[in-house]
N, C-alpha and C positions, 0 to 999 in steps of 0.2 A: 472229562476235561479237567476237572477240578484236582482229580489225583494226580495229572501229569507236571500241574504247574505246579502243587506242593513238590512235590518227588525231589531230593536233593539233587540239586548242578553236579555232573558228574565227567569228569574230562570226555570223553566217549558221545555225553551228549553234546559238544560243542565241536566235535570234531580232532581232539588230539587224545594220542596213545597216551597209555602212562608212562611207556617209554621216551615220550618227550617233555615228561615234567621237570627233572632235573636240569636241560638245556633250559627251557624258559624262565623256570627260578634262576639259575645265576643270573641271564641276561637282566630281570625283572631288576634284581638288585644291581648293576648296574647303572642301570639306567639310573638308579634314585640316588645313587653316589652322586654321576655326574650333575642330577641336577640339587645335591647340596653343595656343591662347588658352586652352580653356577647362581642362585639362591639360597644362601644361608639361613643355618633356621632364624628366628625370631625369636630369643625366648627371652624369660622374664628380666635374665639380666638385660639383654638389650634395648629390652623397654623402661628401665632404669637408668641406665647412660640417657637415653632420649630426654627421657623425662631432667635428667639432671642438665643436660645440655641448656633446656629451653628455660629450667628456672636461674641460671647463669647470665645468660642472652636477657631476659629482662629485670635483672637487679636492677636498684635501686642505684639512687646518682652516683656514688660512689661504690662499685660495685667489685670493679678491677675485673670484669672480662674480657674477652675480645673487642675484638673491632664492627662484628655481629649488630651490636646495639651501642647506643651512648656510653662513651664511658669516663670516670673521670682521672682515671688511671695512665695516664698520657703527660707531657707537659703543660699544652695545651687545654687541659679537662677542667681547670679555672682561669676568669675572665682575666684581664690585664688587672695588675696587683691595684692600681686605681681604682680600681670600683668594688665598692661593698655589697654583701648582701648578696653575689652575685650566683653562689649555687646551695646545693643542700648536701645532707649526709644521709648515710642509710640508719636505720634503728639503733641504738646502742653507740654510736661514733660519737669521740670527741676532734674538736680542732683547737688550737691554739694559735693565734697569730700576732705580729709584731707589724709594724709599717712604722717606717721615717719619709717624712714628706718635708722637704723642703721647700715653699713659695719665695719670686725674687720679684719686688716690685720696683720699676726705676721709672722717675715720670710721671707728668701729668697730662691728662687726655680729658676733654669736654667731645663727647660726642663721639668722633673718629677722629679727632683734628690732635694734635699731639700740641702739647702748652708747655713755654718753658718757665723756668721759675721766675720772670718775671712779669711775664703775663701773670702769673696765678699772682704775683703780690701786690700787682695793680689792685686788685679785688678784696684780698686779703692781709694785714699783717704779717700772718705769719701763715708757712704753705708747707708742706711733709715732702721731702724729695727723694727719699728712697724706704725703701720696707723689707727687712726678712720678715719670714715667719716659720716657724718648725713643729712639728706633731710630731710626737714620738703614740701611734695608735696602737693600745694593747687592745686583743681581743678575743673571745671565746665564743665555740658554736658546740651545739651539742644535740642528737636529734633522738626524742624520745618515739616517735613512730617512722616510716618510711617516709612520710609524706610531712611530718612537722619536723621542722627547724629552729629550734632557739639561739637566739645571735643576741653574745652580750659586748659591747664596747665601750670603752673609757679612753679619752684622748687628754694627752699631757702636751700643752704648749706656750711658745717661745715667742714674744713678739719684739720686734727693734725697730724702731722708726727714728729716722734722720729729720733734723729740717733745718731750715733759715727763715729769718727774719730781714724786714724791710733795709734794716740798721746793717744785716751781713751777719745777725750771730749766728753761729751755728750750734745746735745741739740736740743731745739724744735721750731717750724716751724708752723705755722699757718694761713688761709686763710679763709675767707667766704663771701659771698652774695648772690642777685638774679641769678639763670642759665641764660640756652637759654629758650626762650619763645615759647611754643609745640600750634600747634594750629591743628587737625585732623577732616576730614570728616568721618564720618563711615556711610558707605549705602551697605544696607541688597539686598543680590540675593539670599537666599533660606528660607522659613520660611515654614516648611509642617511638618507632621508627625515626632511631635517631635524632630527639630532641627531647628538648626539656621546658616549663613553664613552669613557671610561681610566682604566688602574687607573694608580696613583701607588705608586712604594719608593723610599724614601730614606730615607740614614743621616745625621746627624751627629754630630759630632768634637767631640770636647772641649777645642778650642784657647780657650774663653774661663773665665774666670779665676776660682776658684772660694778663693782667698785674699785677696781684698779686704780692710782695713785702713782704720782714721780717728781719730782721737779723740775719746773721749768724755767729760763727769763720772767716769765709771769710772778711766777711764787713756788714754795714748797710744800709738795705733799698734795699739788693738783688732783682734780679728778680726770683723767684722760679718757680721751674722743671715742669715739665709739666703734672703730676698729683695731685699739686698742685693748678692749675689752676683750676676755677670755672667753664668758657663756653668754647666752640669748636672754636669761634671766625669767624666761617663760617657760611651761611645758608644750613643747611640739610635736605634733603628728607627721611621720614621717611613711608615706602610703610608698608603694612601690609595682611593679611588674617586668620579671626578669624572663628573658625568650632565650635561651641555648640550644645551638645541633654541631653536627659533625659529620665528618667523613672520614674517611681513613686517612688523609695525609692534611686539612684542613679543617678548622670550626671556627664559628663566628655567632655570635648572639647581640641583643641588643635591651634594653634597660631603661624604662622612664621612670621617676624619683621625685617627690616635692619634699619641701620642710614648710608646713604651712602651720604658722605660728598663733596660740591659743592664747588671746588677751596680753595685757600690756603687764609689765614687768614693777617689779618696786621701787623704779628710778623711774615711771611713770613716760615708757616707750616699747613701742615694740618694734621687731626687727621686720625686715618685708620679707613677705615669703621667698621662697624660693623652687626651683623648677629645672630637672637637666633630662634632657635626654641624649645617652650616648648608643654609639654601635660601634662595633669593632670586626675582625676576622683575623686569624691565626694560623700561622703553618706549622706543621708536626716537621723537623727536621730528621730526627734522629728519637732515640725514645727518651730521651734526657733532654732534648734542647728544642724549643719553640720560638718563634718572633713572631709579635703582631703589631697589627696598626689601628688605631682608635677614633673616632672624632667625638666631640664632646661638646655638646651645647648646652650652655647654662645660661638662665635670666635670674636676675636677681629683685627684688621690689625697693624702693625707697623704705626710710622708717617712719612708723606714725607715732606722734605724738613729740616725747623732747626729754630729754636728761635737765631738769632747771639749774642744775651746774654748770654746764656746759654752756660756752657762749660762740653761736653762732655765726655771728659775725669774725671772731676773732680768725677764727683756720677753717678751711675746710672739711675738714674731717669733724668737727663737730657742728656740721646741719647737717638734718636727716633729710634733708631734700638732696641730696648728694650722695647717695649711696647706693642708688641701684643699676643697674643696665646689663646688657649682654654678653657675651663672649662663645666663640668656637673656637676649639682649642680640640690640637693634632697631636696624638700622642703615638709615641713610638717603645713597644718595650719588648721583653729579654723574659723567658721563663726557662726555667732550670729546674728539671724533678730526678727522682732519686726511684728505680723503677723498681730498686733489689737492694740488699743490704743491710745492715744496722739503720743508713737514715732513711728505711724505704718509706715513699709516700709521701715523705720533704719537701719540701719547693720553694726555690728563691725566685722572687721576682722583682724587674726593675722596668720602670716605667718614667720617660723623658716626655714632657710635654710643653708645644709651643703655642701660644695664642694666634689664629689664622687673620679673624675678626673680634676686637673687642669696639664696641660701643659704650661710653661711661654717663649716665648723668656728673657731669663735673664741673669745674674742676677736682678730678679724682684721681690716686694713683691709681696706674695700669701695669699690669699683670705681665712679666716678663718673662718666665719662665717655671715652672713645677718639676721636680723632681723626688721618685717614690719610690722606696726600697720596701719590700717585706720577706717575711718570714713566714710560713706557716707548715705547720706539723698535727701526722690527723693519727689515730690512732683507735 
Protein backbone atom coordinates (compact mmCIF):
# COMPACT_ATOMS: atom_id res chain seq x y z
CA UNK A 1 0.00 0.00 0.00
CA UNK A 2 2.74 2.20 0.99
CA UNK A 3 4.44 1.75 -2.69
CA UNK A 4 1.28 2.53 -4.54
CA UNK A 5 0.77 5.92 -2.77
CA UNK A 6 4.51 7.02 -3.28
CA UNK A 7 4.46 5.73 -6.92
CA UNK A 8 4.35 8.97 -9.14
CA UNK A 9 0.68 10.29 -10.53
CA UNK A 10 0.73 9.13 -13.83
CA UNK A 11 -1.98 10.33 -16.48
CA UNK A 12 -3.10 6.51 -16.89
CA UNK A 13 -3.50 6.48 -13.22
CA UNK A 14 -6.31 9.14 -13.29
CA UNK A 15 -7.85 7.99 -16.11
CA UNK A 16 -6.46 10.04 -19.34
CA UNK A 17 -4.24 8.93 -22.34
CA UNK A 18 -1.14 10.72 -23.07
CA UNK A 19 -2.85 11.44 -26.18
CA UNK A 20 -5.00 13.80 -24.40
CA UNK A 21 -2.42 15.86 -22.62
CA UNK A 22 -1.91 18.38 -25.22
CA UNK A 23 -5.86 19.10 -25.49
CA UNK A 24 -5.98 19.75 -21.76
CA UNK A 25 -2.87 21.91 -21.51
CA UNK A 26 -3.92 24.36 -24.03
CA UNK A 27 -7.49 24.31 -22.47
CA UNK A 28 -5.50 24.49 -18.85
CA UNK A 29 -3.88 27.68 -20.07
CA UNK A 30 -6.92 29.08 -21.18
CA UNK A 31 -8.70 28.93 -18.66
CA UNK A 32 -5.86 31.13 -16.53
CA UNK A 33 -5.85 33.84 -19.33
CA UNK A 34 -9.47 34.21 -18.86
CA UNK A 35 -9.22 34.34 -15.39
CA UNK A 36 -6.32 37.13 -15.44
CA UNK A 37 -8.69 39.21 -17.45
CA UNK A 38 -11.28 38.69 -15.04
CA UNK A 39 -8.84 39.14 -11.89
CA UNK A 40 -5.68 40.85 -12.46
CA UNK A 41 -2.64 39.90 -10.74
CA UNK A 42 -1.74 41.99 -7.66
CA UNK A 43 1.62 42.64 -7.74
CA UNK A 44 4.05 44.76 -5.88
CA UNK A 45 3.52 47.75 -7.89
CA UNK A 46 -0.15 47.59 -7.15
CA UNK A 47 0.40 47.37 -3.68
CA UNK A 48 2.43 50.61 -4.06
CA UNK A 49 -0.35 52.75 -5.76
CA UNK A 50 -2.59 51.51 -2.76
CA UNK A 51 -0.34 52.21 -0.42
CA UNK A 52 0.19 55.75 -2.07
CA UNK A 53 -3.32 56.20 -2.55
CA UNK A 54 -4.26 55.96 1.22
CA UNK A 55 -1.21 58.06 2.39
CA UNK A 56 -2.67 60.95 0.01
CA UNK A 57 -6.36 60.48 1.50
CA UNK A 58 -4.95 61.18 4.97
CA UNK A 59 -2.47 64.10 4.62
CA UNK A 60 -2.39 66.48 6.69
CA UNK A 61 -4.68 69.79 6.66
CA UNK A 62 -3.28 71.09 3.83
CA UNK A 63 -2.72 68.47 1.86
CA UNK A 64 -4.24 69.09 -1.80
CA UNK A 65 -5.99 65.70 -2.22
CA UNK A 66 -9.16 64.61 -3.38
CA UNK A 67 -12.39 64.95 -2.08
CA UNK A 68 -11.69 61.31 -0.21
CA UNK A 69 -10.66 63.11 3.09
CA UNK A 70 -10.50 67.02 4.30
CA UNK A 71 -8.94 68.95 2.28
CA UNK A 72 -7.77 72.46 2.21
CA UNK A 73 -7.21 72.67 -1.21
CA UNK A 74 -10.68 74.05 -2.34
CA UNK A 75 -11.90 77.71 -1.90
CA UNK A 76 -13.70 76.84 0.76
CA UNK A 77 -10.71 74.80 2.77
CA UNK A 78 -10.28 78.16 5.19
CA UNK A 79 -12.76 79.76 7.47
CA UNK A 80 -14.41 83.12 6.47
CA UNK A 81 -11.26 85.69 6.23
CA UNK A 82 -12.79 87.05 9.67
CA UNK A 83 -11.55 84.62 11.78
CA UNK A 84 -7.98 83.78 12.96
CA UNK A 85 -6.19 80.96 13.90
CA UNK A 86 -8.79 79.11 12.14
CA UNK A 87 -6.73 76.04 10.30
CA UNK A 88 -3.16 74.51 10.26
CA UNK A 89 -0.52 73.49 7.69
CA UNK A 90 1.29 70.39 6.93
CA UNK A 91 5.12 70.02 8.06
CA UNK A 92 7.45 72.34 6.31
CA UNK A 93 4.58 75.01 4.98
CA UNK A 94 4.73 78.51 5.22
CA UNK A 95 1.62 81.11 5.04
CA UNK A 96 1.75 84.66 4.71
CA UNK A 97 -1.28 86.88 5.18
CA UNK A 98 -2.60 90.38 4.85
CA UNK A 99 -6.36 91.47 6.16
CA UNK A 100 -7.87 95.29 6.03
CA UNK A 101 -10.65 95.37 8.34
CA UNK A 102 -12.63 98.32 8.33
CA UNK A 103 -15.19 99.11 11.62
CA UNK A 104 -18.11 101.85 11.08
CA UNK A 105 -19.61 103.16 14.35
CA UNK A 106 -22.59 105.82 14.15
CA UNK A 107 -24.60 106.31 17.47
CA UNK A 108 -25.23 105.83 20.75
CA UNK A 109 -27.07 102.84 22.34
CA UNK A 110 -27.51 102.08 26.45
CA UNK A 111 -28.68 98.71 26.56
CA UNK A 112 -30.73 98.04 23.20
CA UNK A 113 -32.59 101.40 23.21
CA UNK A 114 -30.59 103.56 20.60
CA UNK A 115 -29.68 107.36 22.35
CA UNK A 116 -29.48 110.49 20.39
CA UNK A 117 -26.92 112.86 21.02
CA UNK A 118 -28.81 114.60 23.05
CA UNK A 119 -29.94 112.35 25.36
CA UNK A 120 -26.19 111.35 25.82
CA UNK A 121 -25.38 115.21 26.60
CA UNK A 122 -27.99 115.40 29.15
CA UNK A 123 -25.58 113.11 31.06
CA UNK A 124 -22.46 114.30 29.71
CA UNK A 125 -20.54 117.34 28.36
CA UNK A 126 -19.21 116.06 25.86
CA UNK A 127 -20.45 112.55 23.76
CA UNK A 128 -18.38 110.73 20.68
CA UNK A 129 -21.01 110.43 17.53
CA UNK A 130 -19.31 108.56 15.14
CA UNK A 131 -16.05 106.26 14.90
CA UNK A 132 -13.95 104.52 12.12
CA UNK A 133 -11.50 102.38 12.79
CA UNK A 134 -8.96 100.39 10.44
CA UNK A 135 -6.42 97.34 10.84
CA UNK A 136 -4.18 96.76 8.27
CA UNK A 137 -3.39 92.74 10.04
CA UNK A 138 0.08 91.33 8.79
CA UNK A 139 0.46 87.83 9.50
CA UNK A 140 2.63 84.62 9.25
CA UNK A 141 1.88 80.82 10.05
CA UNK A 142 4.54 78.34 9.69
CA UNK A 143 4.23 74.47 10.87
CA UNK A 144 7.12 72.67 12.08
CA UNK A 145 5.43 69.17 12.49
CA UNK A 146 1.89 67.89 10.96
CA UNK A 147 0.16 68.62 14.08
CA UNK A 148 1.94 72.11 15.27
CA UNK A 149 1.22 75.35 13.96
CA UNK A 150 2.93 78.55 14.74
CA UNK A 151 0.87 81.76 14.07
CA UNK A 152 2.73 84.99 14.25
CA UNK A 153 0.49 88.33 14.00
CA UNK A 154 1.06 92.13 14.27
CA UNK A 155 -1.81 94.70 13.65
CA UNK A 156 -1.29 98.28 12.36
CA UNK A 157 -4.29 100.68 13.38
CA UNK A 158 -6.31 103.75 12.54
CA UNK A 159 -8.76 105.30 14.84
CA UNK A 160 -11.05 108.58 14.11
CA UNK A 161 -13.65 109.63 16.29
CA UNK A 162 -16.18 112.47 15.75
CA UNK A 163 -17.96 114.38 18.48
CA UNK A 164 -19.93 117.42 20.06
CA UNK A 165 -20.27 119.35 22.77
CA UNK A 166 -23.14 120.85 24.93
CA UNK A 167 -22.13 124.30 23.35
CA UNK A 168 -22.47 122.56 19.47
CA UNK A 169 -18.64 122.21 18.99
CA UNK A 170 -17.70 119.83 16.97
CA UNK A 171 -14.52 118.12 16.56
CA UNK A 172 -12.10 115.21 15.75
CA UNK A 173 -9.72 112.98 17.66
CA UNK A 174 -7.20 110.76 16.12
CA UNK A 175 -4.81 107.91 17.04
CA UNK A 176 -2.77 105.05 15.27
CA UNK A 177 0.18 102.58 15.31
CA UNK A 178 1.63 99.03 15.91
CA UNK A 179 -1.10 96.86 18.39
CA UNK A 180 -0.16 94.07 20.73
CA UNK A 181 2.03 91.55 19.15
CA UNK A 182 -0.36 87.78 18.86
CA UNK A 183 1.96 85.00 18.80
CA UNK A 184 -0.30 81.48 18.79
CA UNK A 185 0.46 77.71 18.89
CA UNK A 186 -2.24 75.60 17.00
CA UNK A 187 -1.95 71.69 17.43
CA UNK A 188 -4.29 69.37 15.77
CA UNK A 189 -6.28 66.34 18.07
CA UNK A 190 -8.64 65.28 15.50
CA UNK A 191 -7.95 64.83 11.72
CA UNK A 192 -10.29 61.66 10.37
CA UNK A 193 -13.20 61.27 8.28
CA UNK A 194 -13.58 64.56 7.15
CA UNK A 195 -12.87 66.90 9.92
CA UNK A 196 -10.62 68.64 11.59
CA UNK A 197 -9.86 69.98 15.53
CA UNK A 198 -7.27 72.19 17.34
CA UNK A 199 -7.00 73.59 20.31
CA UNK A 200 -5.59 77.27 19.84
CA UNK A 201 -2.85 79.22 22.93
CA UNK A 202 -1.61 82.27 22.28
CA UNK A 203 -0.34 85.22 24.15
CA UNK A 204 -0.10 88.83 23.24
CA UNK A 205 2.38 91.60 24.08
CA UNK A 206 1.86 94.80 24.99
CA UNK A 207 3.90 96.61 22.32
CA UNK A 208 0.93 98.80 21.17
CA UNK A 209 0.45 102.10 22.70
CA UNK A 210 -1.64 102.73 25.47
CA UNK A 211 -0.76 106.78 25.83
CA UNK A 212 -2.17 108.11 22.76
CA UNK A 213 -2.64 111.91 22.90
CA UNK A 214 -4.65 114.98 20.46
CA UNK A 215 -6.26 117.92 21.11
CA UNK A 216 -9.22 118.79 22.14
CA UNK A 217 -11.73 122.05 23.19
CA UNK A 218 -10.43 120.85 26.54
CA UNK A 219 -6.59 121.55 25.94
CA UNK A 220 -3.63 120.21 23.91
CA UNK A 221 -1.83 117.14 23.78
CA UNK A 222 -4.90 115.31 26.04
CA UNK A 223 -4.68 111.82 26.91
CA UNK A 224 -7.62 110.10 25.12
CA UNK A 225 -10.37 107.80 26.26
CA UNK A 226 -9.75 104.46 26.27
CA UNK A 227 -11.08 103.31 22.94
CA UNK A 228 -9.05 105.44 21.50
CA UNK A 229 -6.24 103.76 22.67
CA UNK A 230 -4.07 101.34 20.25
CA UNK A 231 -2.93 98.17 22.83
CA UNK A 232 -4.31 96.60 26.02
CA UNK A 233 -1.15 97.61 27.69
CA UNK A 234 -1.17 94.11 29.48
CA UNK A 235 0.14 90.58 28.49
CA UNK A 236 -3.03 88.33 27.35
CA UNK A 237 -3.87 84.90 27.11
CA UNK A 238 -5.58 84.24 24.19
CA UNK A 239 -6.98 80.08 24.62
CA UNK A 240 -8.90 78.97 21.75
CA UNK A 241 -10.71 75.73 19.97
CA UNK A 242 -11.33 75.40 16.37
CA UNK A 243 -13.81 72.39 14.85
CA UNK A 244 -13.70 72.01 10.69
CA UNK A 245 -15.46 69.30 8.26
CA UNK A 246 -16.57 69.18 4.76
CA UNK A 247 -18.14 67.68 2.04
CA UNK A 248 -17.81 67.62 -1.45
CA UNK A 249 -19.71 70.63 -2.37
CA UNK A 250 -20.19 72.19 1.36
CA UNK A 251 -17.87 72.75 4.92
CA UNK A 252 -18.73 74.44 7.84
CA UNK A 253 -16.87 74.69 11.30
CA UNK A 254 -17.12 76.50 14.29
CA UNK A 255 -14.60 78.38 16.89
CA UNK A 256 -14.71 79.54 20.61
CA UNK A 257 -11.88 82.37 21.65
CA UNK A 258 -11.28 84.55 24.92
CA UNK A 259 -8.72 87.44 25.51
CA UNK A 260 -8.63 87.05 29.08
CA UNK A 261 -6.50 89.88 30.32
CA UNK A 262 -3.27 89.20 32.87
CA UNK A 263 -3.07 92.18 35.52
CA UNK A 264 -3.60 95.85 35.23
CA UNK A 265 -1.58 97.82 32.81
CA UNK A 266 0.87 101.13 33.66
CA UNK A 267 -1.99 103.67 33.37
CA UNK A 268 -3.17 101.40 36.32
CA UNK A 269 -6.49 99.55 34.37
CA UNK A 270 -7.14 96.82 32.86
CA UNK A 271 -9.34 95.94 29.83
CA UNK A 272 -12.33 93.29 30.48
CA UNK A 273 -11.99 90.26 29.03
CA UNK A 274 -13.42 89.20 26.32
CA UNK A 275 -15.19 86.08 24.82
CA UNK A 276 -16.61 85.00 20.99
CA UNK A 277 -18.02 82.31 19.85
CA UNK A 278 -18.77 82.00 15.96
CA UNK A 279 -19.90 79.24 13.44
CA UNK A 280 -20.26 79.44 9.98
CA UNK A 281 -20.95 77.01 6.80
CA UNK A 282 -19.82 77.35 3.10
CA UNK A 283 -20.60 76.17 -0.40
CA UNK A 284 -17.83 75.06 -2.99
CA UNK A 285 -19.37 76.79 -6.15
CA UNK A 286 -16.98 76.04 -8.70
CA UNK A 287 -13.20 75.13 -7.72
CA UNK A 288 -12.21 78.77 -7.47
CA UNK A 289 -15.18 80.46 -6.08
CA UNK A 290 -16.99 79.84 -2.58
CA UNK A 291 -19.68 81.87 -0.41
CA UNK A 292 -20.42 81.61 3.17
CA UNK A 293 -22.53 82.62 5.96
CA UNK A 294 -21.16 83.37 9.55
CA UNK A 295 -22.80 84.35 13.02
CA UNK A 296 -20.64 85.61 15.52
CA UNK A 297 -21.13 86.32 19.12
CA UNK A 298 -19.10 88.32 21.14
CA UNK A 299 -19.34 89.73 25.01
CA UNK A 300 -17.16 92.03 26.07
CA UNK A 301 -16.44 92.90 30.10
CA UNK A 302 -16.29 96.47 31.51
CA UNK A 303 -12.61 97.76 32.58
CA UNK A 304 -11.28 97.44 36.13
CA UNK A 305 -9.60 100.03 37.68
CA UNK A 306 -9.08 103.87 35.85
CA UNK A 307 -6.63 105.88 33.65
CA UNK A 308 -6.22 108.76 36.66
CA UNK A 309 -6.07 111.13 33.57
CA UNK A 310 -8.96 110.49 32.37
CA UNK A 311 -12.11 112.19 33.70
CA UNK A 312 -15.09 110.32 33.91
CA UNK A 313 -17.46 112.36 34.11
CA UNK A 314 -16.56 114.60 31.34
CA UNK A 315 -17.48 111.84 27.98
CA UNK A 316 -18.34 108.75 28.03
CA UNK A 317 -15.75 106.93 26.57
CA UNK A 318 -13.64 107.57 29.48
CA UNK A 319 -15.61 105.47 32.32
CA UNK A 320 -14.78 102.18 32.38
CA UNK A 321 -17.97 101.30 33.63
CA UNK A 322 -19.08 101.77 29.93
CA UNK A 323 -17.45 99.61 27.94
CA UNK A 324 -18.63 96.35 27.98
CA UNK A 325 -21.77 94.26 26.47
CA UNK A 326 -22.76 91.98 23.67
CA UNK A 327 -23.29 91.75 20.19
CA UNK A 328 -24.40 89.00 17.32
CA UNK A 329 -23.20 89.95 14.28
CA UNK A 330 -24.14 88.18 10.65
CA UNK A 331 -21.51 88.05 8.38
CA UNK A 332 -21.75 87.38 4.74
CA UNK A 333 -18.38 86.58 2.61
CA UNK A 334 -16.84 85.85 -0.81
CA UNK A 335 -13.58 83.27 -1.10
CA UNK A 336 -11.69 83.16 -4.17
CA UNK A 337 -8.64 80.39 -4.63
CA UNK A 338 -6.32 79.86 -7.21
CA UNK A 339 -6.30 75.90 -7.88
CA UNK A 340 -3.45 75.89 -10.65
CA UNK A 341 -1.06 78.34 -11.92
CA UNK A 342 1.78 80.69 -10.99
CA UNK A 343 -0.83 82.10 -7.89
CA UNK A 344 -1.65 78.33 -7.00
CA UNK A 345 -2.88 78.14 -3.45
CA UNK A 346 -3.73 82.01 -3.22
CA UNK A 347 -6.77 83.16 -1.80
CA UNK A 348 -8.78 86.38 -1.56
CA UNK A 349 -11.24 86.71 0.77
CA UNK A 350 -13.94 89.18 1.59
CA UNK A 351 -16.14 89.16 4.50
CA UNK A 352 -19.34 91.92 5.11
CA UNK A 353 -20.73 91.93 8.57
CA UNK A 354 -23.86 93.33 10.20
CA UNK A 355 -24.84 93.53 13.98
CA UNK A 356 -28.32 91.30 14.40
CA UNK A 357 -28.33 92.10 18.32
CA UNK A 358 -26.09 94.49 20.09
CA UNK A 359 -26.58 95.18 23.75
CA UNK A 360 -24.15 98.12 25.20
CA UNK A 361 -23.54 99.01 28.77
CA UNK A 362 -23.85 102.86 27.77
CA UNK A 363 -24.18 105.31 26.95
CA UNK A 364 -21.69 103.65 24.19
CA UNK A 365 -21.17 103.91 20.46
CA UNK A 366 -22.58 101.01 18.49
CA UNK A 367 -21.37 99.04 15.99
CA UNK A 368 -22.62 99.50 12.41
CA UNK A 369 -20.96 97.65 10.30
CA UNK A 370 -17.32 95.54 9.73
CA UNK A 371 -15.81 94.99 6.71
CA UNK A 372 -12.71 92.49 5.97
CA UNK A 373 -10.53 91.91 3.09
CA UNK A 374 -7.49 89.52 2.95
CA UNK A 375 -4.77 88.12 1.33
CA UNK A 376 -3.19 84.97 1.93
CA UNK A 377 -0.36 82.90 0.22
CA UNK A 378 0.87 79.33 1.48
CA UNK A 379 3.75 77.87 -0.02
Amino acid sequence: MTESVAEPLKATNIGITPDELPSLTSTTLSLQRDAQDIFPTFSVQNVDNFNLLLSDSNDGSHSGSGELQWTSARPDGHAPISVMGEHTHQAGEFMFSYRYMLMRMDGNRDGTEDLSDQEVLQQFPVTPTDMDMEMHMFGGMYAPTDDLTLMVMLPYVLKEMDHVTRTGVNFTTNSEGFGDLQLTALYNVLRQNRQRLHFNLGMSFPTGSIDERDDTPAGNNVRLPYPMQIGSGTFDLRPGITYLGQVDKFSWGAQGSAIVRLGENSNDYQLGDQFNLTGWIASKWVDWLSTSLRLDFKTLGNISGADPLLNPMMIPTADPDLRGGERLDLGLGLNLYAPSGALKGTRLGIEFALPLVQSLDGPQLETDWQLTIGLQASF
